[in-house]
N, C-alpha and C positions, 0 to 999 in steps of 0.2 A: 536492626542495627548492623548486624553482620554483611546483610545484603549491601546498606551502604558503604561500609568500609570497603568490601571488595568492589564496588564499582567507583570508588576513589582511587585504587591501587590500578584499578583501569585505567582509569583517565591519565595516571601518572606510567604508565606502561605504555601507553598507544603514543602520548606524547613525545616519548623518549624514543622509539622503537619509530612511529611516524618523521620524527624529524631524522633521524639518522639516515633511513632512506628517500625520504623527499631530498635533501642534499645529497646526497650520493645519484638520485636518476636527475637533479635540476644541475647537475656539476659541469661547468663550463660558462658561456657567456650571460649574463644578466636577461632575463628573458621576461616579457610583458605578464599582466594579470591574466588575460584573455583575450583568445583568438588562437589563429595558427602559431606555433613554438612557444602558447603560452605557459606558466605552470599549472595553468588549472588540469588538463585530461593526467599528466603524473599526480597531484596532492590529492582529486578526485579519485585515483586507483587505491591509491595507501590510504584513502580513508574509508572507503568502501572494504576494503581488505580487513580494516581496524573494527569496523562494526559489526562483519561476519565472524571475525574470532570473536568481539567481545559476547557475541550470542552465543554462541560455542562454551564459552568460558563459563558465561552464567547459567545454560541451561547444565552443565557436568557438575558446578558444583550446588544446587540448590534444586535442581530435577532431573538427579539421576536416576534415582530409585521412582520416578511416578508409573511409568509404564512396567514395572517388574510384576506386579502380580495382574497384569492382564493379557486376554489372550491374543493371539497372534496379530488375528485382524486387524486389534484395537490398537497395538503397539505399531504395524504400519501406516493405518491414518495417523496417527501423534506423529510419528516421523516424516511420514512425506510433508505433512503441515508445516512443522519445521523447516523442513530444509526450503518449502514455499515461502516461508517468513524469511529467513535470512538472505535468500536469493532477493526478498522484495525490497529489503530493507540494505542491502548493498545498492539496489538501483536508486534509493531515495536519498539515499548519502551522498553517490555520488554525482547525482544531477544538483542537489545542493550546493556542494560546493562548487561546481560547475557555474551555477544559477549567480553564486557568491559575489563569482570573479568577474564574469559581465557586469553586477551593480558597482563591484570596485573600482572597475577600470573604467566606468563613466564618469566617475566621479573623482578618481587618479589617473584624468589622460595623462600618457606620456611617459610613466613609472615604468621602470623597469627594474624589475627586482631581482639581486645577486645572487647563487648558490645556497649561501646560509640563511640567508632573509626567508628565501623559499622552501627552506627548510623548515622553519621555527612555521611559519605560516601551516607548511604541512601537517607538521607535531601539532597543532592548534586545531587543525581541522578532526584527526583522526583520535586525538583526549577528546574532544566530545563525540566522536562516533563509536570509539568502546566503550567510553563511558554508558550513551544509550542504549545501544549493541548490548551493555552485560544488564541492564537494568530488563531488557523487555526479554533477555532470555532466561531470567533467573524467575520471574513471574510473568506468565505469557497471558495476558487477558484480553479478550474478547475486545472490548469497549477500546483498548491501545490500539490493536489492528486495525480498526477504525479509523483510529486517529494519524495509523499510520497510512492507508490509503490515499486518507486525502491528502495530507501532505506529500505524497507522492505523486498524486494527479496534480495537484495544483504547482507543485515543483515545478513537473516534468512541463507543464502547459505556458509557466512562467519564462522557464528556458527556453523555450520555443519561440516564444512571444518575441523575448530579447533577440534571438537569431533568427528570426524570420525573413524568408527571401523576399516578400512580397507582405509592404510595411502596412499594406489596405488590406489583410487576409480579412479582418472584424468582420469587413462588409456584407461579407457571405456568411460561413461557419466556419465552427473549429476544425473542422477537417482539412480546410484549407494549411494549417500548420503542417500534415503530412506529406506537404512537398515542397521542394527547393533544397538547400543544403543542409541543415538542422532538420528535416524530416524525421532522422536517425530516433532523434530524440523525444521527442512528440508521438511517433509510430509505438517504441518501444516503451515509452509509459504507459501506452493503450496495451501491451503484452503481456508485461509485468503486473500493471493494476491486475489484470483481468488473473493472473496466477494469484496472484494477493486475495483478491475476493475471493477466489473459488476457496483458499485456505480459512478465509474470516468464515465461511459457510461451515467449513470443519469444525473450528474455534466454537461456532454456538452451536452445532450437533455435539461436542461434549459439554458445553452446559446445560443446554435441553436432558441429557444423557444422568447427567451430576443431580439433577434436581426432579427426574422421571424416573429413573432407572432402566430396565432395558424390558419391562412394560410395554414402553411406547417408541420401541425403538424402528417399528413399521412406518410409526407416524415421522419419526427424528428423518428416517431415509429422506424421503423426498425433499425436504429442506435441504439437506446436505448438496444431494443432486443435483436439484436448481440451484444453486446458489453456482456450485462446479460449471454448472450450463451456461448460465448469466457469464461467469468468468470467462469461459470458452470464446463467447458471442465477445465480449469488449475486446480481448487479445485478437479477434479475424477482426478487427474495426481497424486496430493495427498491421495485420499482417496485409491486409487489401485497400491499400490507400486508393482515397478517393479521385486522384487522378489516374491511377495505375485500369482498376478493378472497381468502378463507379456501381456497379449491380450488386456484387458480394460486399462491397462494404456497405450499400444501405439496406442491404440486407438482414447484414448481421448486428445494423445499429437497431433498425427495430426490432430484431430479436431482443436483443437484450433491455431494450424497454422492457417488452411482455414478461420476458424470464422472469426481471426484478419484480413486477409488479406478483406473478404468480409466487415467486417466493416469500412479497411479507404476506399471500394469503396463506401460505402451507406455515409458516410461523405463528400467526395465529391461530393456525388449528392446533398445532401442536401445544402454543405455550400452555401453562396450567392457570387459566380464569385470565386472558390480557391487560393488565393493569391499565385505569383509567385513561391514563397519561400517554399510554402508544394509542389505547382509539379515539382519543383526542387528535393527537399527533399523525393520525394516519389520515380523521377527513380533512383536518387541516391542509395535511400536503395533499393528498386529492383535489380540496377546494382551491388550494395554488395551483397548481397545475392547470385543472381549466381557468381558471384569470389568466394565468402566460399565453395559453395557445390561444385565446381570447384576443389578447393584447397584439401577440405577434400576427395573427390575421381573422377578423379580419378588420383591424384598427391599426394593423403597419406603426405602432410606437417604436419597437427594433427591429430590425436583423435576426435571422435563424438564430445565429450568435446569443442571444440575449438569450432565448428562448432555450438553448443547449444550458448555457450556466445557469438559468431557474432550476432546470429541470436538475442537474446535479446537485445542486446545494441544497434542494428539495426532499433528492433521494438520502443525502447523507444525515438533514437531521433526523428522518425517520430512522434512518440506521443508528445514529447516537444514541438517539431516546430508545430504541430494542435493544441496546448495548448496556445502556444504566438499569432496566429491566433487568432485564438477563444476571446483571453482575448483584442486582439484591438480591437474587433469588439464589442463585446458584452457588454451593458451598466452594469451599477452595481447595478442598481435597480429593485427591481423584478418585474415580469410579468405576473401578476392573467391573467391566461384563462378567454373568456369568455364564455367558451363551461363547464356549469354544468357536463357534462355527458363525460366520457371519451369517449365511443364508438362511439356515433353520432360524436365528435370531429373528430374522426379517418375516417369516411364516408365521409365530406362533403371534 
């Protein structure tokens, strides 16, 4: 109850606090939903801004105290994790409303909206991004970061879409989004996810951790690491766009196939007996997988394209379904190591 109250006070905080400065930087002439001198890249900053504090907000007051009685090591992965998350989750906010303002202005050619309008619009965007901002920092679960990933690839893929320089990219792959003038946007969702997952890998090495104890914490490493690695390889898919650096970025695309796939094998090594339901779930998406690359050659029904979005939507419900996993098993209360030393932790 108290969580939700205070992330009520949020939404009434971010709102009030968001609108004051969305009018204050939209002050001066009536300016479009989106495009150049729209308000979306200002309401987009203040709500991103609004979702980082409310994370801030909610992890101070309902997990302060989690990492006090652990040791050092443990309390810098929780923290870099952290600050992974809210960095990831500023980028989803604010390609959202970015995303927003493109579907608005399709559908309001010709609006132009006043100071104060752009205002209240702002305060609207950033009450619900501290509102969520305080919700996911006050209880940070595994199966959320999930949820938040993909709605930041598919944001960020959406946005792209809308502002694509080259309205036939489909024809080819998603890659082609990495170039022309929205590149920005599309490149740097591939950055951020790829920081995101490397933290989602953190997020389920402490519930591995939670529900193993530091037994198996030889076994929890390599999870962790791959997962880091996988994130690594998506973020150079961004940083070496396909027209730029055609070698390094299909490089590091199928790297990060392989990563993903060796990571759900080190998850189930590690997890304790893999519940029916993920090795269901895992030949399943195996047996999708070859149907797609089946389909896509050699039967030519789509474009690489088709065959990029199977394959995502493939990876993610295997990750959902290890996510609902993980959250029956794993208790809610934290689990200080008693291994001071990471290294030695990882010998015995």
């Amino acid at each position: 109850m108290a969580r939700d109250t205070h992330a009520t006070w949020a939404a009434w905080i971010g709102f009030a606090v968001g609108a004051a400065l969305g009018t204050a930087l939209l002050w001066g002439p009536a300016r479009p939903l989106a495009g150049e001198g729209s308000i979306g890249l200002p309401a987009a900053g203040v709500a991103a801004l609004a979702a980082v504090t409310g994370f801030a907000a909610g992890s101070l007051l309902h997990r302060r105290g989690e990492t006090a009685q652990m040791p050092r090591w443990q309390q810098i992965v929780s923290r870099v994790s952290d600050a992974a998350v809210a960095l990831a989750l500023a980028g989803v906010t604010a390609l959202a409303v970015l995303c927003l303002g493109e579907v608005l202005a399709v559908g309001l050619d010709g609006l132009q909206v006043a100071p104060l309008g752009g205002g209240l619009l702002t305060g609207a965007a950033a009450a619900a991004a501290s509102s969520a901002g305080f919700g996911l920092g006050a209880r940070v679960r595994t199966d959320d970061l999930v949820g938040l990933l993909f709605s930041f690839l598919v944001t960020g893929t959406l946005f792209s879409m809308l502002t694509a320089a080259d309205p036939r990219w489909w024809e080819r792959n998603f890659s082609q989004l990495g170039a022309g003038g929205s590149a920005w946007a599309f490149n740097g969702t591939l950055v951020l996810g790829g920081l995101l997952l490397a933290a989602v890998g953190a997020y389920i090495g402490r519930d591995l951790h939670r529900i193993l104890g530091d037994a198996a914490l030889g076994r929890i490493a390599p999870v962790v690491l791959l997962f880091a690695a996988t994130g690594v390889s998506l973020a150079l898919i961004g940083l070496f766009p396909l027209h730029r650096a055609p070698v390094p970025h299909l490089v590091a695309a199928i790297a990060t196939l392989v990563l993903m796939a060796a990571s759900a094998v080190a998850v189930a090594v590690a997890m304790p007996g893999p519940p029916p339901a993920l090795l269901v779930t895992t030949v399943g998406v195996g047996v999708g997988l070859v149907v797609a690359v089946l389909l896509w050659q050699p039967l030519h029904l789509y474009a690489a394209t088709g065959l990029e979005a199977v394959a995502v939507g493939l990876a993610f419900v295997w990750l959902t379904t290890l996510m609902r996993a993980l959250a029956a098993l794993a208790p809610d209360e934290p689990r200080p190591s008693a291994r001071p030393i990471l290294r030695g932790a990882l010998r015995r």
